[in-house]
C-alpha positions as CSV (number, residue, x, y, z in Angstrom):
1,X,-5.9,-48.7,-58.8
2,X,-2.7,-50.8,-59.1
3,X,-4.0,-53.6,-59.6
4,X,-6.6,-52.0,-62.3
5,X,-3.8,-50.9,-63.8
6,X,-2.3,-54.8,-63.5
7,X,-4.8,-56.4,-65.0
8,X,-5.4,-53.4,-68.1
9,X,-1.7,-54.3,-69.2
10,X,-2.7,-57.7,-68.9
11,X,-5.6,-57.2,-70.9
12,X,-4.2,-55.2,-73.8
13,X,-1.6,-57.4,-74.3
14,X,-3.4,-60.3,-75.0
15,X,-5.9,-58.5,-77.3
16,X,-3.3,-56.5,-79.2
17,X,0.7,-57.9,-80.0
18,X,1.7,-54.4,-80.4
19,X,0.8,-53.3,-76.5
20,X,4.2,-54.9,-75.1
21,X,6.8,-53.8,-77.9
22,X,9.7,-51.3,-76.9
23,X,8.1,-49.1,-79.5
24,X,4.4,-48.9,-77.9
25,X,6.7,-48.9,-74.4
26,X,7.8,-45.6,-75.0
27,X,5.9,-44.3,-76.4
28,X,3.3,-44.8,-73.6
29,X,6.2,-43.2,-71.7
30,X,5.8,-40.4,-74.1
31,X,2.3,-39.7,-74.0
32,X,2.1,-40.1,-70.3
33,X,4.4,-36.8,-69.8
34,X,2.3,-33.5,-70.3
35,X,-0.7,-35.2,-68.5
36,X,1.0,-36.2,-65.8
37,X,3.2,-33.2,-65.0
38,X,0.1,-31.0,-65.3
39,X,-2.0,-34.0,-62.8
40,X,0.8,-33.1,-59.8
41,X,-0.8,-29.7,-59.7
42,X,-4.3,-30.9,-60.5
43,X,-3.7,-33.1,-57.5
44,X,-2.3,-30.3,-54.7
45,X,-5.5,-28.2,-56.0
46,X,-8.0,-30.9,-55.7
47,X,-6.0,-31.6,-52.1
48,X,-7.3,-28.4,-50.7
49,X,-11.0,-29.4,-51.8
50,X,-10.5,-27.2,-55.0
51,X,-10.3,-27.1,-58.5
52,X,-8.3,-25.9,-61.8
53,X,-10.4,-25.9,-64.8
54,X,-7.9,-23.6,-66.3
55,X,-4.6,-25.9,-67.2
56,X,-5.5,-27.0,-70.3
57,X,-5.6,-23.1,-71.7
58,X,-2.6,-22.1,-69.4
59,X,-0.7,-25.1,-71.2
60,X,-1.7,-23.4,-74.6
61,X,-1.0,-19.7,-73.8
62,X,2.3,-20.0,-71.7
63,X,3.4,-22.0,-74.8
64,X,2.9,-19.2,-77.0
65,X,4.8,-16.8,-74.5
66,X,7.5,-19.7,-74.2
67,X,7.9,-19.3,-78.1
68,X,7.7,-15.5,-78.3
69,X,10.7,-15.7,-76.0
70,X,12.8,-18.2,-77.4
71,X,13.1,-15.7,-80.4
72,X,14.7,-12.9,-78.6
73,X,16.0,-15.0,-75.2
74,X,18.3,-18.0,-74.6
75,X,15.9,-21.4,-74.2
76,X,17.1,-21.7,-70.5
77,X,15.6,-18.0,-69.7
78,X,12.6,-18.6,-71.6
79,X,11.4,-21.6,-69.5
80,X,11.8,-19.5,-66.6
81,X,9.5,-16.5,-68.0
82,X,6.8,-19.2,-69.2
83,X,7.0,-20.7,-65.6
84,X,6.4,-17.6,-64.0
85,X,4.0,-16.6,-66.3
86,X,1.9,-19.5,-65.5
87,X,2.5,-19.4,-61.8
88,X,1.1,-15.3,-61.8
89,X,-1.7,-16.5,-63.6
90,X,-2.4,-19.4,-60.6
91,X,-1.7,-16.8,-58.4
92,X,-4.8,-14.5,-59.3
93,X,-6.5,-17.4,-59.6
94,X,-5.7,-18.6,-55.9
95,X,-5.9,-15.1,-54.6
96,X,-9.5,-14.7,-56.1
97,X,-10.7,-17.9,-54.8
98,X,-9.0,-16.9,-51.2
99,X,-9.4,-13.5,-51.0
100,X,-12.4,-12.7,-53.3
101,X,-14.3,-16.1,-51.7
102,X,-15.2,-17.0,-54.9
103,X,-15.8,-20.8,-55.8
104,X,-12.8,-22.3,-57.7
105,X,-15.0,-23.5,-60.4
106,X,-16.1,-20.1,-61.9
107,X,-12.7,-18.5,-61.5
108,X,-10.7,-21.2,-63.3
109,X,-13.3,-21.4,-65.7
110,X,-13.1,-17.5,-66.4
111,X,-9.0,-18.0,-66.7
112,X,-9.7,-20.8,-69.0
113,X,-11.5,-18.6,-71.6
114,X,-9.0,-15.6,-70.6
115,X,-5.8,-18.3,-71.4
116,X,-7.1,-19.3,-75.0
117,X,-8.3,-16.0,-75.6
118,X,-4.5,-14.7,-74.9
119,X,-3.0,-17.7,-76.4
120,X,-4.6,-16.5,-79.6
121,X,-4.2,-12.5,-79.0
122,X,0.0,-12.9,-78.5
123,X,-0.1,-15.7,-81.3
124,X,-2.1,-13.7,-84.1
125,X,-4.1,-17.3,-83.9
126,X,-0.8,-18.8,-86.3
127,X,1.0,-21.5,-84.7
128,X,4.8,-21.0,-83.7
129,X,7.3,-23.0,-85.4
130,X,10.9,-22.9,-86.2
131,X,12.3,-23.6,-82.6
132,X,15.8,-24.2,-81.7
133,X,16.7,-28.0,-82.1
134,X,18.4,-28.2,-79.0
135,X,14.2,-27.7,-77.4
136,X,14.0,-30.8,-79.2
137,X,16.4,-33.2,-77.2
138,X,13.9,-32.8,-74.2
139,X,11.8,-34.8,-76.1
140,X,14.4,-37.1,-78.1
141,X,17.4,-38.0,-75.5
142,X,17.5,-41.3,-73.4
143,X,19.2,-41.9,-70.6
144,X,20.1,-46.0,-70.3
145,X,17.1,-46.1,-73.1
146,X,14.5,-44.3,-71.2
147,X,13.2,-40.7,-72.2
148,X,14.4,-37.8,-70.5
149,X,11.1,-36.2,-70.0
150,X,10.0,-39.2,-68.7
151,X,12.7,-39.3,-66.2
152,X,11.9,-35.3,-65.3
153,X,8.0,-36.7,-64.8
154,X,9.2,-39.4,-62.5
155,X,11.6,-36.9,-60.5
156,X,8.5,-34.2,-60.2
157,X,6.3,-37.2,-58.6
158,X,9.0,-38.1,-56.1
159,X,9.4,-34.0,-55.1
160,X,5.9,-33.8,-54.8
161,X,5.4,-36.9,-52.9
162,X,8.2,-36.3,-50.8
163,X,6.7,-32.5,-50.2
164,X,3.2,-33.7,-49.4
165,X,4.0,-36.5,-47.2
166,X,7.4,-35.5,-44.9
167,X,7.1,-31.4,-45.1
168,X,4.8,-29.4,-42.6
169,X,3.5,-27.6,-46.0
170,X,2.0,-31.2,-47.5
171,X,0.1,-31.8,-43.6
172,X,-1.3,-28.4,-44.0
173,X,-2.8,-29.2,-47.7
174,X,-4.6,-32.4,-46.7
175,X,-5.5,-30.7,-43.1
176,X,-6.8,-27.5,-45.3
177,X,-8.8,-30.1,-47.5
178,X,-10.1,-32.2,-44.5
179,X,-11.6,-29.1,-42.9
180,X,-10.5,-25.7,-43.6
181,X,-11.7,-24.0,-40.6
182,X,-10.2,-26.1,-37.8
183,X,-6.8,-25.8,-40.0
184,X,-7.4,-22.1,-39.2
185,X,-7.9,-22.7,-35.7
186,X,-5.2,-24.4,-35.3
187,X,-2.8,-21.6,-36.6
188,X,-2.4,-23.2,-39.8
189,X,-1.4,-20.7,-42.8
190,X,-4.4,-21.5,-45.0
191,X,-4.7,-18.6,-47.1
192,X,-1.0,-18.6,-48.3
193,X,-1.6,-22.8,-48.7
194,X,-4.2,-22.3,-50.5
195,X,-3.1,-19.8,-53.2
196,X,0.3,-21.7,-53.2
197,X,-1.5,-24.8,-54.9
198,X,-3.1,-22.5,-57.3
199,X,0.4,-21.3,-58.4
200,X,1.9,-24.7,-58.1
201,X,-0.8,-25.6,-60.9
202,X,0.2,-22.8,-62.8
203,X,3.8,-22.8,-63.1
204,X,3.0,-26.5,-63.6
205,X,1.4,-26.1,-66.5
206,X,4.1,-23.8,-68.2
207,X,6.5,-26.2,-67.8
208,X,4.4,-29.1,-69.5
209,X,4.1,-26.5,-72.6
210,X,7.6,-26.4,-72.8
211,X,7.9,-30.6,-72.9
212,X,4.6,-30.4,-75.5
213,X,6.7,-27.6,-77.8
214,X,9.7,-29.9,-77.3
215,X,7.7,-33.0,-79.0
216,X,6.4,-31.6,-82.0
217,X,8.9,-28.2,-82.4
218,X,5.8,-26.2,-82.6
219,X,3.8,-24.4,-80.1
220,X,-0.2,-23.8,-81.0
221,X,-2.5,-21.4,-79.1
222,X,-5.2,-24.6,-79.2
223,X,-2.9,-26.7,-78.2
224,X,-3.9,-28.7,-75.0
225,X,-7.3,-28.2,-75.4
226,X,-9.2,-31.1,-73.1
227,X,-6.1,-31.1,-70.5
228,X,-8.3,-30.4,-67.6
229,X,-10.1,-33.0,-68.2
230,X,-7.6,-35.4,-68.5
231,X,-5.7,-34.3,-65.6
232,X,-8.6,-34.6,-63.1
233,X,-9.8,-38.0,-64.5
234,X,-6.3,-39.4,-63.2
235,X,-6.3,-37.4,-60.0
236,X,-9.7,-38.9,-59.5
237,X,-8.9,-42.3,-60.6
238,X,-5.9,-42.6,-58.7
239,X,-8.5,-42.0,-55.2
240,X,-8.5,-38.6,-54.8
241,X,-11.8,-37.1,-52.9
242,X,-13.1,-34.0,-54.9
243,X,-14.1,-32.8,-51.4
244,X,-10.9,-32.3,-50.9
245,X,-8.5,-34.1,-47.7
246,X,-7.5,-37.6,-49.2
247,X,-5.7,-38.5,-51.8
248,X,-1.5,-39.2,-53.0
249,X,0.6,-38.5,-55.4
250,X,1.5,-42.0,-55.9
251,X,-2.2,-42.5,-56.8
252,X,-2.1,-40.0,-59.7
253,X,0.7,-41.4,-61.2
254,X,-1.1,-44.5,-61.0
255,X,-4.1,-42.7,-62.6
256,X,-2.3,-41.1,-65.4
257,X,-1.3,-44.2,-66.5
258,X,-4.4,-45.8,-66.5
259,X,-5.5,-42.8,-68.5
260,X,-2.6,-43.5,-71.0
261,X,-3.4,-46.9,-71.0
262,X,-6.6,-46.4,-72.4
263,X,-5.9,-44.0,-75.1
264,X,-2.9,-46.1,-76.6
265,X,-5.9,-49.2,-76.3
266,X,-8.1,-47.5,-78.0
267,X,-5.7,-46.5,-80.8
268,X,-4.5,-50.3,-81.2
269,X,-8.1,-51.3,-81.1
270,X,-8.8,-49.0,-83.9
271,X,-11.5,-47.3,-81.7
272,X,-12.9,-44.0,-83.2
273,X,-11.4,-41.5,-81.5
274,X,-14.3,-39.4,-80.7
275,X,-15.6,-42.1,-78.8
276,X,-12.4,-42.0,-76.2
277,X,-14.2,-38.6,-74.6
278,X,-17.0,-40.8,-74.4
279,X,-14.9,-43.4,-72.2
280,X,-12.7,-40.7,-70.5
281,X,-16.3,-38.8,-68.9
282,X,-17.4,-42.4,-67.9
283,X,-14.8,-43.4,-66.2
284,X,-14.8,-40.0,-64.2
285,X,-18.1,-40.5,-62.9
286,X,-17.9,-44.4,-61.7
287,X,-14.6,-42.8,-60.3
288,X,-16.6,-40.9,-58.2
289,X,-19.6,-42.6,-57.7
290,X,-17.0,-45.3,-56.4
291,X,-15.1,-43.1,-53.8
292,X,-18.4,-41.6,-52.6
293,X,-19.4,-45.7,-51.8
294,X,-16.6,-46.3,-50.1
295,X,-16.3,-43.0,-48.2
296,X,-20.1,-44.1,-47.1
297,X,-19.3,-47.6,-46.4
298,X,-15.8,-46.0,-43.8
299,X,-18.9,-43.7,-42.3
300,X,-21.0,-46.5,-40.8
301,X,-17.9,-48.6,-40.2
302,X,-16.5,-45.8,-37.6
303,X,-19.8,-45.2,-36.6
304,X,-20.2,-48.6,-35.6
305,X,-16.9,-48.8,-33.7
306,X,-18.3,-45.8,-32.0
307,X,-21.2,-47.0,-30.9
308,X,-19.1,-50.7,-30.0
């Protein structure tokens, strides 16, 4: 995937001589942020062999409860009520999927519809604008000439790596993913792992609303429609398994690039933009259909070393 993302660069910048300006520069920085903050939780989720069809609404609807606040709260106290807001909502996803033994996909898809629906409920379906300009320096301030909310995306990646590959709570994620049961047998906390990703996810998710209400001042209830599928492209890109038990955090970051690198290609390219969902889905499946072939091919290699 690194070196994909090598030789796309490469690529783009020979085709287009707007790819390598400062301009395009950061702004691929800027683009890259509410994808890949909401791709760290995507990523524990998809760890545990699960899934989160739900972030994209969660974005949207902890947005709107981010601007509600900030008109009768202080910003800092604001972010923290979105955050929580979105990590209860993980939370009874998680639980559900735990306790209730209900498959992730038709939970998360029922809190997707229930996050729009509320996003428009507690928004009267108007968009919220009028935000404090200091909301907007999260977007707009540098530091040394790089983007402060790119700099809070790289800091998240290193936390998260960090936490999944030194802490005994990251072994448990990728031993819950590899095979649940034995985890279990082995003493492992798997049900409290296993809703913990879901709120990771969630809180997540609030806090990229609060970087996508920082860019544009506004907050809309359809605002991050499509996330989900963003976010699992470049968990899946970056060589996750969707069965859950391999993957890194390093590779998302990896893959939300890629992602990026794509969209802003298309854009220079003057590619219709309806056709980048088009590209987006394909890239998905010969994501998968890749790491299924290579998982095969590490099969019979073992197996062969076995039977040596």
């Amino acid at each position: 995937m690194l070196a994909l993302l090598a030789l796309l660069s490469v690529a783009l910048s020979l085709i287009s001589p707007y790819f390598f300006t400062i301009n395009n520069i950061l702004n691929l920085m800027d683009q890259s942020v509410i994808t890949g903050i909401v791709a760290i939780g995507q990523t524990f989720v998809i760890l545990i062999a699960g899934i989160d069809l739900s972030v994209g609404s969660l974005t949207g609807a902890t947005g709107i409860i981010f601007g509600l606040c900030l008109s009768e709260l202080p910003l800092p106290l604001a972010i923290v009520v979105a955050i929580v807001a979105g990590g209860f909502a993980g939370f009874v996803n998680g639980f559900i999927i735990t306790k209730g033994r209900v498959a992730a996909f038709i939970v998360t898809l029922g809190m997707m519809s229930i996050g729009r629906s509320m996003a428009y409920v507690l928004s009267g379906a108007n968009s919220i604008s009028q935000l404090p300009e200091q909301l907007g320096e999260l977007a707009s301030s540098t530091v040394l000439g790089v983007p402060t909310n790119f700099i809070v995306l790289v800091a998240l990646y290193a936390v998260a790596w960090y936490y999944l590959t030194f802490t005994k709570g990251g072994r448990t994620i990728y031993a819950i993913g590899s095979n649940a049961e034995a985890a279990r047998t082995a003493g492992l906390r798997v049900d409290f792992y296993s809703i913990a990703v879901y709120v990771i996810s969630g809180a997540l998710s609030a806090v990229a609303a609060v970087f996508l209400a920082a860019r544009i001042l506004s907050i809309d209830p359809i605002a991050a429609t499509g996330l989900e599928l963003d976010t699992i492209a470049a968990v899946v890109i970056g060589g996750a398994s969707l069965f859950g038990g391999r993957g890194s955090i390093i590779g998302t970051f990896i893959g939300v690039l890629i992602m990026v690198l794509i969209r802003n290609g298309l854009n220079l390219l003057n590619v219709n933009p309806y056709w980048q969902g088009t590209a987006i889905g394909s890239i998905i499946v010969a994501a998968v259909l890749l790491e299924r072939f290579l998982s095969a091919r590490e099969g019979v290699r073992v197996s062969s070393q076995e039977d040596g």
